[in-house]
N, CA and C atoms as a LAMMPS dump frame, in Angstrom:
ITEM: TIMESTEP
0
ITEM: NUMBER OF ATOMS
555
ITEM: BOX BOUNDS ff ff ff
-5.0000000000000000e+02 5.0000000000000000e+02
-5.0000000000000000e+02 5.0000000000000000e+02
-5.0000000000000000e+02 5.0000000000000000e+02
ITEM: ATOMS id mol type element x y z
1 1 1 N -189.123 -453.714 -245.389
2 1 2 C -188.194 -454.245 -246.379
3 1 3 C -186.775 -454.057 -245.876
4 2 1 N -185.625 -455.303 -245.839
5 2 2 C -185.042 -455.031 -245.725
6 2 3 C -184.006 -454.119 -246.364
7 3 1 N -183.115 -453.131 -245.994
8 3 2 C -182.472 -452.084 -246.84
9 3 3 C -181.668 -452.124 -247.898
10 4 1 N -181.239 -453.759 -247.815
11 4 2 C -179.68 -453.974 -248.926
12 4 3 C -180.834 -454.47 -249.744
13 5 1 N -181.851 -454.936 -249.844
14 5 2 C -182.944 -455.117 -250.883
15 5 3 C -183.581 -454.455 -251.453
16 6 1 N -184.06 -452.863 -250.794
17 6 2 C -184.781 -451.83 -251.427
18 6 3 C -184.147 -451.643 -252.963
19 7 1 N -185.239 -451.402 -253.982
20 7 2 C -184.846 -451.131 -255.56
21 7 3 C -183.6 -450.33 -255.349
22 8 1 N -183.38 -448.807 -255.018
23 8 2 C -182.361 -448.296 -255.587
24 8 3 C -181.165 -448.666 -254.331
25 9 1 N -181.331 -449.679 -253.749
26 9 2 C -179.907 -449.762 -253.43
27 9 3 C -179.455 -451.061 -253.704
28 10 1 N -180.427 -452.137 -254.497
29 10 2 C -179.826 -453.194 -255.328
30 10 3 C -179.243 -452.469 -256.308
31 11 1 N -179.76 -451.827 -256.811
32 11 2 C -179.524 -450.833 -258.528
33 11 3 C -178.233 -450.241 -258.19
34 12 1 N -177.746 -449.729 -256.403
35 12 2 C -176.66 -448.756 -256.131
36 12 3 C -175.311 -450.31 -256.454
37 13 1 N -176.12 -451.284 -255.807
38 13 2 C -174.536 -452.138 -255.526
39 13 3 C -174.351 -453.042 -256.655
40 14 1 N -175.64 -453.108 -257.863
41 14 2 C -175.372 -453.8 -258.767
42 14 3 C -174.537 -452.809 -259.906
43 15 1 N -174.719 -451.408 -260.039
44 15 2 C -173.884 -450.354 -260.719
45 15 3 C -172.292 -450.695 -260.268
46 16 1 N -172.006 -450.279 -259.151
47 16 2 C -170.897 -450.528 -258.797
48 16 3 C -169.723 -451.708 -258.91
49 17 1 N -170.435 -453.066 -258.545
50 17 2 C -170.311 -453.889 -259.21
51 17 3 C -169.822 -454.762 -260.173
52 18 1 N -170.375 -454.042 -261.238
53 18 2 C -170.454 -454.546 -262.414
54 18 3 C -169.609 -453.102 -263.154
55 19 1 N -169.449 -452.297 -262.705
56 19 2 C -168.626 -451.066 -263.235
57 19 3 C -167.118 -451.193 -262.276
58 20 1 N -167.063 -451.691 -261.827
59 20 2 C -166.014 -452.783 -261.225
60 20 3 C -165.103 -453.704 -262.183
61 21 1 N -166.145 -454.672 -262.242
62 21 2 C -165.78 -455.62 -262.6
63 21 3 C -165.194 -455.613 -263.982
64 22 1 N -165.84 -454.447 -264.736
65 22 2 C -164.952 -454.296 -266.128
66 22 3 C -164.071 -453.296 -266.447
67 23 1 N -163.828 -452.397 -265.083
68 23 2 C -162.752 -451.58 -265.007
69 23 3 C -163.028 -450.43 -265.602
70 24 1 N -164.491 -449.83 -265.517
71 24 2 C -164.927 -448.53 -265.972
72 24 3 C -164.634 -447.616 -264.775
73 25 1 N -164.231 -446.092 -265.255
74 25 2 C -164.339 -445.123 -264.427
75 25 3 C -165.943 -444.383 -264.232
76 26 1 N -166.508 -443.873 -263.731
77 26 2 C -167.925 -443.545 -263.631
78 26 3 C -167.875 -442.462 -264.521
79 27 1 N -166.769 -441.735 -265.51
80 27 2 C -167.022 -440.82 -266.354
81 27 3 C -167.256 -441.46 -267.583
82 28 1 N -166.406 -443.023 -267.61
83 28 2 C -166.737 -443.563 -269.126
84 28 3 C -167.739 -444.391 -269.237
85 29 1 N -168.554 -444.714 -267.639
86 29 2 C -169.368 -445.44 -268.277
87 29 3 C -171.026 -444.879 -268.604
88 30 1 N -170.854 -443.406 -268.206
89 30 2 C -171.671 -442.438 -268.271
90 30 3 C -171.508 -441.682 -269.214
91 31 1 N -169.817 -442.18 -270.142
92 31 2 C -170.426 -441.228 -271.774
93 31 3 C -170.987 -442.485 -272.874
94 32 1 N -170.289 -444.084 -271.926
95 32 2 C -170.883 -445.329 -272.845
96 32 3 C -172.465 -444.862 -272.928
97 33 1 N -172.994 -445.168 -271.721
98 33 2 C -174.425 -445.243 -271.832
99 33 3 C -175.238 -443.817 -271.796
100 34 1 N -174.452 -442.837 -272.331
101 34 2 C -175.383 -441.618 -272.648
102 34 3 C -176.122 -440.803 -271.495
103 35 1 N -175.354 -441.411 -270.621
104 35 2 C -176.391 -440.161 -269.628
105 35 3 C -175.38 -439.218 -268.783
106 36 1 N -176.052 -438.727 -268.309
107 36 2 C -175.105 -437.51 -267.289
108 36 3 C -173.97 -438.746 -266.158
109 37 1 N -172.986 -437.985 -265.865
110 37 2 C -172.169 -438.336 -264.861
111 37 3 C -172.974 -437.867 -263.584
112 38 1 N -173.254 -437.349 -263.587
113 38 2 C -174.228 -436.851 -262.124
114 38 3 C -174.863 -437.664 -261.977
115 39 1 N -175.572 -438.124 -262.581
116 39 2 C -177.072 -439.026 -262.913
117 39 3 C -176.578 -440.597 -262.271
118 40 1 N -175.319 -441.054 -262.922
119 40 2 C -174.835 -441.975 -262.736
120 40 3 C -174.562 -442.404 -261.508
121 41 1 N -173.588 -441.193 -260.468
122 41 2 C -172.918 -440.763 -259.725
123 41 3 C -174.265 -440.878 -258.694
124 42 1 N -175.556 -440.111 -258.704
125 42 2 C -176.074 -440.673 -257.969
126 42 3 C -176.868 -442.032 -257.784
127 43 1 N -177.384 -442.742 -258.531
128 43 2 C -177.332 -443.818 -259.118
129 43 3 C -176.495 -444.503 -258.091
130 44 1 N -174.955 -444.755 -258.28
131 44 2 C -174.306 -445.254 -257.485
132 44 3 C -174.38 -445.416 -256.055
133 45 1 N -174.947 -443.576 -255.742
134 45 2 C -175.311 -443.63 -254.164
135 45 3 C -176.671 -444.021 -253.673
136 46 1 N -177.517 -444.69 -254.516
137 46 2 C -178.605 -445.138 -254.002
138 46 3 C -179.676 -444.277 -253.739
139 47 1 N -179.308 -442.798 -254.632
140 47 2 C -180.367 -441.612 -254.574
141 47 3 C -180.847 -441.96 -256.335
142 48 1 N -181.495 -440.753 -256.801
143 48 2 C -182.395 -440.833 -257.903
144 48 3 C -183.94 -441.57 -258.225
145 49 1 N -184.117 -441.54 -259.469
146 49 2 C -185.217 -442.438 -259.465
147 49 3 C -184.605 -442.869 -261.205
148 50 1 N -184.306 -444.092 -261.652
149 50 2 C -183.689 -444.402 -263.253
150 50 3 C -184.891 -444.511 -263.765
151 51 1 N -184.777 -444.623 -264.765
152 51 2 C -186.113 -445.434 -265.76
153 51 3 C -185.804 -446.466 -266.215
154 52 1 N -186.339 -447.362 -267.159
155 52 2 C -185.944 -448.365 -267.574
156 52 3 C -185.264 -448.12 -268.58
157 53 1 N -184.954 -446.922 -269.313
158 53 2 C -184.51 -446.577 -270.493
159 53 3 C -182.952 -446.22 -269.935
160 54 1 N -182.906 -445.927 -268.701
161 54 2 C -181.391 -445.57 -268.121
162 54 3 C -180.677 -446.828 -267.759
163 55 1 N -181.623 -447.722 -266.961
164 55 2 C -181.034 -448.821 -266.552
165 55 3 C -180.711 -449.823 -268.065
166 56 1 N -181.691 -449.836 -268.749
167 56 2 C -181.513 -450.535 -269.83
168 56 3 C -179.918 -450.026 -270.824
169 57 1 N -180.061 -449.091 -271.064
170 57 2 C -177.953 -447.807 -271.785
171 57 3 C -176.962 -448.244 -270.869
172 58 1 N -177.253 -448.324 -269.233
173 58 2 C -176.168 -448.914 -268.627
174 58 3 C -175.836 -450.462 -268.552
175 59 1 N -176.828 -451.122 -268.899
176 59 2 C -176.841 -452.392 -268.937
177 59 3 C -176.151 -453.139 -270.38
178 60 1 N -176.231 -452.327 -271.222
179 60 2 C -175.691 -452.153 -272.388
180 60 3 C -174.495 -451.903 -272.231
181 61 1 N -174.29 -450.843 -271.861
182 61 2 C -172.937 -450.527 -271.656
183 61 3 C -171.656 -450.64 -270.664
184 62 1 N -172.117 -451.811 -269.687
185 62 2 C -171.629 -452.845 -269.024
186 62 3 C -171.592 -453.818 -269.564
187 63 1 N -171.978 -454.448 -270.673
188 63 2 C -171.956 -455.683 -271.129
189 63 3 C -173.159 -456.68 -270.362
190 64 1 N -173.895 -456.442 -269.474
191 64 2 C -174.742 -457.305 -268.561
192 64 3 C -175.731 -457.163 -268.816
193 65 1 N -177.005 -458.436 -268.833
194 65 2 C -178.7 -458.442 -269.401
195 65 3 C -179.01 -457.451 -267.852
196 66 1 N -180.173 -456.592 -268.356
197 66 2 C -180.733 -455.495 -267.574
198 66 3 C -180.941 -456.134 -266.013
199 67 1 N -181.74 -457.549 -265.899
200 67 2 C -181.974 -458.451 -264.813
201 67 3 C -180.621 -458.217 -264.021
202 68 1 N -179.68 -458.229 -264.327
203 68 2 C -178.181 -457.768 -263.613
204 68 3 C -178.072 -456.425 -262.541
205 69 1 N -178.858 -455.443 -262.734
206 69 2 C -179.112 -454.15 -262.424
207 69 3 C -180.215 -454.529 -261.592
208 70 1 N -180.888 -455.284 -261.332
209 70 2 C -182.697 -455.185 -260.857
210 70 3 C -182.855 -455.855 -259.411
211 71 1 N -182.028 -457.138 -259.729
212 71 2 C -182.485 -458.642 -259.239
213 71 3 C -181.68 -458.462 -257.858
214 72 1 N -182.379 -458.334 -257.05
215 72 2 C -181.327 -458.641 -255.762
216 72 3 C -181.261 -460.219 -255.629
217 73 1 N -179.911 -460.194 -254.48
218 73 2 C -179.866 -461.471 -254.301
219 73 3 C -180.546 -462.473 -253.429
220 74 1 N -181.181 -463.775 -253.963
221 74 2 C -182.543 -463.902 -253.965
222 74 3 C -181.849 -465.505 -252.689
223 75 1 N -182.83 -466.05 -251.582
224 75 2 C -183.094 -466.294 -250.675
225 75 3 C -183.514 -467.515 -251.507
226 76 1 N -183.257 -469.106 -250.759
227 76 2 C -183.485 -470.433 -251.606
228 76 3 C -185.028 -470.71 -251.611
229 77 1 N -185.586 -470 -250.992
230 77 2 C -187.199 -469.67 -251.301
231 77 3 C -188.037 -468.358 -251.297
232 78 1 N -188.68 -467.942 -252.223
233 78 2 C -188.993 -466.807 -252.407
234 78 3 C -190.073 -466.412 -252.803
235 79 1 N -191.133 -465.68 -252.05
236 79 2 C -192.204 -465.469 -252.2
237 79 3 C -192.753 -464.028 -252.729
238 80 1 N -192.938 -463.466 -254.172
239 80 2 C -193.401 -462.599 -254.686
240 80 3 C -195.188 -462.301 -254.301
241 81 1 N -195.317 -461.641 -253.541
242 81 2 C -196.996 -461.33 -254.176
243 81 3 C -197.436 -460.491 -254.825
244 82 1 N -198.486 -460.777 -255.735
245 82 2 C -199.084 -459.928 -256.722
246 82 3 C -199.162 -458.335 -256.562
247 83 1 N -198.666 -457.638 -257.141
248 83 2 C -198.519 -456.012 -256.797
249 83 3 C -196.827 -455.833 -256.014
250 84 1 N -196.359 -456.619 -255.428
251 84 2 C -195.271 -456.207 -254.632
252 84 3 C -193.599 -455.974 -255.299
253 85 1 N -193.726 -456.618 -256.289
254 85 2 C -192.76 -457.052 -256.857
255 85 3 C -191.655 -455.146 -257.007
256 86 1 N -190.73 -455.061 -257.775
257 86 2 C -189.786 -453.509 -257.927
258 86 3 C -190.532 -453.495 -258.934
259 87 1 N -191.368 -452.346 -259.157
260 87 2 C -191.503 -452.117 -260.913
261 87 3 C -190.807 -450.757 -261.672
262 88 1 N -190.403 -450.948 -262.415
263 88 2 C -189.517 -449.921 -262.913
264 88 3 C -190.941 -449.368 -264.176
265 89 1 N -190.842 -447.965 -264.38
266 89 2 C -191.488 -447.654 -265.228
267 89 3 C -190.895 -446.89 -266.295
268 90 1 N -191.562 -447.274 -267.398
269 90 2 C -191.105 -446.337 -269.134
270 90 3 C -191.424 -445.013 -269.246
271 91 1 N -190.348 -444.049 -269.588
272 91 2 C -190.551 -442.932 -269.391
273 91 3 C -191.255 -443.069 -271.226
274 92 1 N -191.312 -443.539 -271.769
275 92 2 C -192.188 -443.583 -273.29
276 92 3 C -193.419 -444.156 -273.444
277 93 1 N -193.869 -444.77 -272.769
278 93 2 C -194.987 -445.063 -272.831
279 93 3 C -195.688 -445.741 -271.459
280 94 1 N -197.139 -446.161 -271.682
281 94 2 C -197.458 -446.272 -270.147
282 94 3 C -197.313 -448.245 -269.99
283 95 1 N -196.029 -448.276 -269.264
284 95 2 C -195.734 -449.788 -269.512
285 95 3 C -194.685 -449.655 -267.957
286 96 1 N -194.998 -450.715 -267.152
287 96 2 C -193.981 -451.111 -266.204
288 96 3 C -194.303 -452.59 -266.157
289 97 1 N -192.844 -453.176 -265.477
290 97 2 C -192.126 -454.518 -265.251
291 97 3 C -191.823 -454.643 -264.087
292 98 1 N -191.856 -455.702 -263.574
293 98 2 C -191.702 -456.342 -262.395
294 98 3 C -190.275 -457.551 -262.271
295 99 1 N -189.583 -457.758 -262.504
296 99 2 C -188.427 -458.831 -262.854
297 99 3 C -188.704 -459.922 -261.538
298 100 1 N -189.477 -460.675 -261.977
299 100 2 C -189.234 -461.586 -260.555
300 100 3 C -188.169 -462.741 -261.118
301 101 1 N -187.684 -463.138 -261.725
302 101 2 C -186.301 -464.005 -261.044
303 101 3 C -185.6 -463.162 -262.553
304 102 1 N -184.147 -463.754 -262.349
305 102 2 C -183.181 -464.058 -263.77
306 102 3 C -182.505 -465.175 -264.159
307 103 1 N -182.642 -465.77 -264.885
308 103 2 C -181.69 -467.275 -265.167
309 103 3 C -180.474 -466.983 -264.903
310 104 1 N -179.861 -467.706 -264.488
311 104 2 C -178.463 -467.567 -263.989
312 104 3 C -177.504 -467.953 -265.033
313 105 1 N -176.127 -468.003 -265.391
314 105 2 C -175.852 -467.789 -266.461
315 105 3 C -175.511 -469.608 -266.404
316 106 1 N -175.712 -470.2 -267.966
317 106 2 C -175.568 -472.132 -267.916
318 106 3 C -176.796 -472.426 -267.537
319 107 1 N -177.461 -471.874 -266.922
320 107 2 C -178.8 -472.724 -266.814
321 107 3 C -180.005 -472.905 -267.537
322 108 1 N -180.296 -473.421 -267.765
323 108 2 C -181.677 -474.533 -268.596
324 108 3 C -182.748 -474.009 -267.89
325 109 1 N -184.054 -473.502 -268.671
326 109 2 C -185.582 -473.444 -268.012
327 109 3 C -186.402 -474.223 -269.024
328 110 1 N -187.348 -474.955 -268.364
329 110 2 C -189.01 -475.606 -268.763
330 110 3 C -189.523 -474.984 -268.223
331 111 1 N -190.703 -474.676 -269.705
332 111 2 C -192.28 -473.767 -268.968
333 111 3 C -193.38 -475.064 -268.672
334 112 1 N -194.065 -474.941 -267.823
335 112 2 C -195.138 -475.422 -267.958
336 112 3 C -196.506 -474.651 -267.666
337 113 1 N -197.585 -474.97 -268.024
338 113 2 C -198.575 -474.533 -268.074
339 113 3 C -199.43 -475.891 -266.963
340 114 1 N -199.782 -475.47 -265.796
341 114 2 C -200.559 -476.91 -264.737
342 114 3 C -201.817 -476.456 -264.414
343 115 1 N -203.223 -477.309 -264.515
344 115 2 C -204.127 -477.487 -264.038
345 115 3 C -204.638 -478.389 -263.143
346 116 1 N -205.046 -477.452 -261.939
347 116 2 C -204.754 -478.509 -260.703
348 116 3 C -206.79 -478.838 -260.033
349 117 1 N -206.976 -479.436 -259.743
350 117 2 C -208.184 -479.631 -258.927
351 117 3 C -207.848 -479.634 -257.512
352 118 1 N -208.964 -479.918 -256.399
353 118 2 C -208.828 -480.211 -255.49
354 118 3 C -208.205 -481.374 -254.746
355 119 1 N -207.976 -482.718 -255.441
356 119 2 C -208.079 -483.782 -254.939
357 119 3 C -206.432 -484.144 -253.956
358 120 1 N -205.971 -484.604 -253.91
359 120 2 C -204.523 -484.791 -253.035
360 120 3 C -203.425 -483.873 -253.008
361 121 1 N -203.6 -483.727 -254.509
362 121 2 C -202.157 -482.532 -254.58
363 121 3 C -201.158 -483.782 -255.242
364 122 1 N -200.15 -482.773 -255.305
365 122 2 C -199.126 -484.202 -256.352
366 122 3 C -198.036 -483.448 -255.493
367 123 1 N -197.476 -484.774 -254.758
368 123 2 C -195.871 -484.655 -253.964
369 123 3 C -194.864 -485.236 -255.052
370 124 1 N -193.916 -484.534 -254.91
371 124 2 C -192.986 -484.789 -255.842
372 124 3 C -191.551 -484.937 -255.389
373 125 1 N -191.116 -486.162 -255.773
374 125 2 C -189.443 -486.059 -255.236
375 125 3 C -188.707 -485.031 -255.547
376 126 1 N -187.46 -485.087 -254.827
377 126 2 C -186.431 -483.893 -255.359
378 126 3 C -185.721 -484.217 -256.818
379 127 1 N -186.008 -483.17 -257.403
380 127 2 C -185.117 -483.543 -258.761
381 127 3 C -183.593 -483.228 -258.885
382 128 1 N -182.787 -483.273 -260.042
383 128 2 C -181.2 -482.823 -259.795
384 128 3 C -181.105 -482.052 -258.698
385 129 1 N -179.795 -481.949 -258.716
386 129 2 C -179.269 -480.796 -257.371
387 129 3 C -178.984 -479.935 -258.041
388 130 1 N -179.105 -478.925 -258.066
389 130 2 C -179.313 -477.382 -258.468
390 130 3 C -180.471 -476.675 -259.108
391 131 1 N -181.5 -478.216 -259.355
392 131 2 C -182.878 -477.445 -259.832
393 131 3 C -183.387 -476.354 -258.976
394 132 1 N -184.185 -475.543 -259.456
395 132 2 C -184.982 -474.43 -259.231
396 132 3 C -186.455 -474.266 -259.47
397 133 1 N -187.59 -474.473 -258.769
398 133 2 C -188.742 -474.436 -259.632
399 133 3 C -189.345 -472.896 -259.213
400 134 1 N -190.008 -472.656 -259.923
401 134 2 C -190.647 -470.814 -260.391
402 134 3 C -192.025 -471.25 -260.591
403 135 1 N -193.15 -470.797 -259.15
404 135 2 C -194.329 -470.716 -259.684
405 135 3 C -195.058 -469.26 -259.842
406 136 1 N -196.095 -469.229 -260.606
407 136 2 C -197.078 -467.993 -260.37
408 136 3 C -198.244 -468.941 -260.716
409 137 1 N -199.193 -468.162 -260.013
410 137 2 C -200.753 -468.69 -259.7
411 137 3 C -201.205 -468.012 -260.887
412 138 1 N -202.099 -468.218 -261.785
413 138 2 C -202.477 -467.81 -262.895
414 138 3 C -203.903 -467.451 -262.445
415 139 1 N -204.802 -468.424 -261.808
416 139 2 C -206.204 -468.632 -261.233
417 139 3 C -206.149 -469.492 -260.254
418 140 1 N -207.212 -469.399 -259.472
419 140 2 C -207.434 -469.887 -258.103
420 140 3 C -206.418 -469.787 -257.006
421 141 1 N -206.186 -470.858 -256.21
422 141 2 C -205.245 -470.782 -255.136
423 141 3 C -204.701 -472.118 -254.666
424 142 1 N -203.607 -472.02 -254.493
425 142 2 C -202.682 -473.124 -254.52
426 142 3 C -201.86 -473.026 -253.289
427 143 1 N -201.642 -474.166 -252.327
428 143 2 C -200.395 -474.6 -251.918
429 143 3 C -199.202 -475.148 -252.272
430 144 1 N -197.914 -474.764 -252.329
431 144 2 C -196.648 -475.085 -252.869
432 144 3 C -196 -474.679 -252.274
433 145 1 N -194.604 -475.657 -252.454
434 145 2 C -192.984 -475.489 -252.237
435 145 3 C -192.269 -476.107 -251.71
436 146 1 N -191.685 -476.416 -250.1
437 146 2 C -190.744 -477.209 -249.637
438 146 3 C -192.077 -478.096 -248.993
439 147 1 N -191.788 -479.407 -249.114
440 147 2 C -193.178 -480.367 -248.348
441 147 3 C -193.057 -479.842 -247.011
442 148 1 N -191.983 -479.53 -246.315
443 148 2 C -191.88 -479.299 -245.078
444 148 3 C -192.451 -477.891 -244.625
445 149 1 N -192.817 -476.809 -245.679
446 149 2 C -193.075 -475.621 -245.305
447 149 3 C -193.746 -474.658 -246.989
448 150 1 N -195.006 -475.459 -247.157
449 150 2 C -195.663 -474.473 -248.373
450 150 3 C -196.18 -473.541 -247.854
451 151 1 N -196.187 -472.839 -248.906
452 151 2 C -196.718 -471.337 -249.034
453 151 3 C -198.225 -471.191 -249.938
454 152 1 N -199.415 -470.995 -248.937
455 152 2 C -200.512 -470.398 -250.089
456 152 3 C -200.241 -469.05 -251.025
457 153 1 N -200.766 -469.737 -251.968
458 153 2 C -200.37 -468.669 -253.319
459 153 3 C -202.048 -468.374 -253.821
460 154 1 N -202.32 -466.564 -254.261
461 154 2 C -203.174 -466.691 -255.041
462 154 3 C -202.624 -466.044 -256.355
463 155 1 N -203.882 -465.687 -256.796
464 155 2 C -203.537 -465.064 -258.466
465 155 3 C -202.615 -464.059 -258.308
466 156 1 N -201.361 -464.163 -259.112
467 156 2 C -200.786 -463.257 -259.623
468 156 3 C -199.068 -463.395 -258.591
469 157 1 N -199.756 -464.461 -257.645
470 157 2 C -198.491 -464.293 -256.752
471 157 3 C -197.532 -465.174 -257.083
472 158 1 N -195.857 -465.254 -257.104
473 158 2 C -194.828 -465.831 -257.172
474 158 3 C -194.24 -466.214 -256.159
475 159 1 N -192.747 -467.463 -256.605
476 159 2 C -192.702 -468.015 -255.435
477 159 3 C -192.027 -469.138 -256.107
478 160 1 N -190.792 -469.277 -255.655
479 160 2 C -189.412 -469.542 -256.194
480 160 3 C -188.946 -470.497 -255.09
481 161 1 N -188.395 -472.105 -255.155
482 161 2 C -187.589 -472.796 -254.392
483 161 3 C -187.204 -474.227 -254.756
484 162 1 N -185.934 -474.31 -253.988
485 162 2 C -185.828 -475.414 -254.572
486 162 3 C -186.092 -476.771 -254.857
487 163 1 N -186.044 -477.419 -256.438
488 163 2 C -186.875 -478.568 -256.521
489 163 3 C -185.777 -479.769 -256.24
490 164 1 N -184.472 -479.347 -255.679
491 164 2 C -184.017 -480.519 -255.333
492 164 3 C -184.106 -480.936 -253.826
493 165 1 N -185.491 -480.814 -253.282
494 165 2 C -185.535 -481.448 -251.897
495 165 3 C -187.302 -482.023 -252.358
496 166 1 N -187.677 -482.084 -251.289
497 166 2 C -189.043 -482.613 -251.469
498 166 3 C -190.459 -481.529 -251.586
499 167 1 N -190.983 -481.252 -252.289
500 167 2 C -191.756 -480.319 -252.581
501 167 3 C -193.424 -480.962 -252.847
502 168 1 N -194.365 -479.968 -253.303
503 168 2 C -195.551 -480.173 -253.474
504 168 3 C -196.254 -479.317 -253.869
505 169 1 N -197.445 -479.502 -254.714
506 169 2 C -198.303 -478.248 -255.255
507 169 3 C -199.928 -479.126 -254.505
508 170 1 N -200.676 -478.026 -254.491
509 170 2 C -202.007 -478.722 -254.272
510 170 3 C -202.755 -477.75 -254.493
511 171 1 N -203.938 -477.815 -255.212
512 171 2 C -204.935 -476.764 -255.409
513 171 3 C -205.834 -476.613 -254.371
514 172 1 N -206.128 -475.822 -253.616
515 172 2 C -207.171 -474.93 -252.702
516 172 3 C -208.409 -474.252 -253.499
517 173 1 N -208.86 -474.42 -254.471
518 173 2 C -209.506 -474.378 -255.042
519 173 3 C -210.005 -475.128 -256.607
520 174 1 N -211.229 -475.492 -256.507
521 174 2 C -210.948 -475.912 -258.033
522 174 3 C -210.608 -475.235 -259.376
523 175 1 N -210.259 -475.894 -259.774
524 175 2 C -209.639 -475.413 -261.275
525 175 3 C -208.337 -474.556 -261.62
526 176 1 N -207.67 -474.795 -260.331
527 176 2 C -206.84 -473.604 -260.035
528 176 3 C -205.664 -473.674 -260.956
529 177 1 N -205.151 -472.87 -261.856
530 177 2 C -204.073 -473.07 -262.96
531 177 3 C -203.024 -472.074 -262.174
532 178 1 N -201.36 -472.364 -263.087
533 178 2 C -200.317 -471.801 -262.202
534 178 3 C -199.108 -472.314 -264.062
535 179 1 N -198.569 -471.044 -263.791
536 179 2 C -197.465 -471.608 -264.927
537 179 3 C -195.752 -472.028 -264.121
538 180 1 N -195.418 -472.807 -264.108
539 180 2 C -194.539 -473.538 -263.231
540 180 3 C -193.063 -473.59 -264.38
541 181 1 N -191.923 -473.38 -264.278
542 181 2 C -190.002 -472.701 -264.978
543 181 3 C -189.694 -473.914 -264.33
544 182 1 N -189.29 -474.181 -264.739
545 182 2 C -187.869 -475.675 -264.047
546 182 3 C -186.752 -475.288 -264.441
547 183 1 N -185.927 -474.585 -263.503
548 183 2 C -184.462 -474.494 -263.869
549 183 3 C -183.581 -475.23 -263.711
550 184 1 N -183.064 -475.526 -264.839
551 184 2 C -181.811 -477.03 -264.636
552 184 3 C -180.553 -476.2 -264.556
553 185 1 N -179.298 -476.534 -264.227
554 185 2 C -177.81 -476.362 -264.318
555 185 3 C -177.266 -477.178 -264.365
């Protein structure tokens, strides 16, 4: 993995950041969001381990949705696989999250729900310029993404690019379902 991507040092440069950007000192934004200045302080340096309950008080108390803190910055195609994703875990109960994308701020999403068979696959022109399409494989296995360069996908895996060039889905298996985001701007 590369290093400016590892969880706590997106978490180090998205703190900073965004505690930047609204002109907090690291003592006030560690009595905003209730936790130790230490805590914070390392946090910043890309040591600790947060919970979601820490990241969530600072996210609050930056003014920014939690995805702000999580999401590194993401590559015009992007391939999640099942299990790999950052998961942050609840220090309250037994529950962890994975954030694979964040809407960007102005932009528009469609869900869809697709059931694909074996037969050709469906090529699809490029839509607006700034679309975004977001798949995950729900069942079976699928080819998708740039026509010039898909990616096999199975269950559970993600996989993000853009729909304003020429793209394609095709099922590798029958019956293979996938829930497919269309992000407009």
């Amino acid at each position: 993995m590369d290093r400016s991507t590892a969880p706590l040092d997106v978490i180090a440069a998205a703190l900073r950041r965004e505690r930047d950007r609204v002109g907090l000192s690291l003592s006030e934004l560690a009595k905003r969001a209730g936790i130790a200045k230490s805590t914070l302080s390392q946090l910043e340096s890309g040591a600790g381990n947060p919970s979601v309950e820490t990241l969530w008080a600072l996210g609050v108390a930056l003014g920014v949705p939690f995805s702000r803190l999580v999401d590194p910055p993401r590559p015009p195609v992007r391939v999640v696989r099942f299990g790999e994703g950052n998961y942050l875990h609840s220090e309250e109960s037994n529950y962890s999250a994975a954030l694979l994308s964040a809407c960007p701020p102005g932009a528009r999403r469609d869900i869809y729900l697709a059931t694909m068979s074996t037969d050709a696959g469906r090529h699809s022109l490029p839509h607006n310029a700034g679309t975004v399409e977001h798949l995950v494989v729900s069942a079976g296995r699928v080819l998708a993404g740039p026509a010039d360069d898909p990616v096999e996908l199975g269950p559970g895996d993600y996989l993000s690019y853009p729909g304003d060039i020429p793209h394609l889905y095709q099922a590798l298996l029958p019956d293979s379902v996938t829930v497919m985001v269309m992000e407009h701007v």
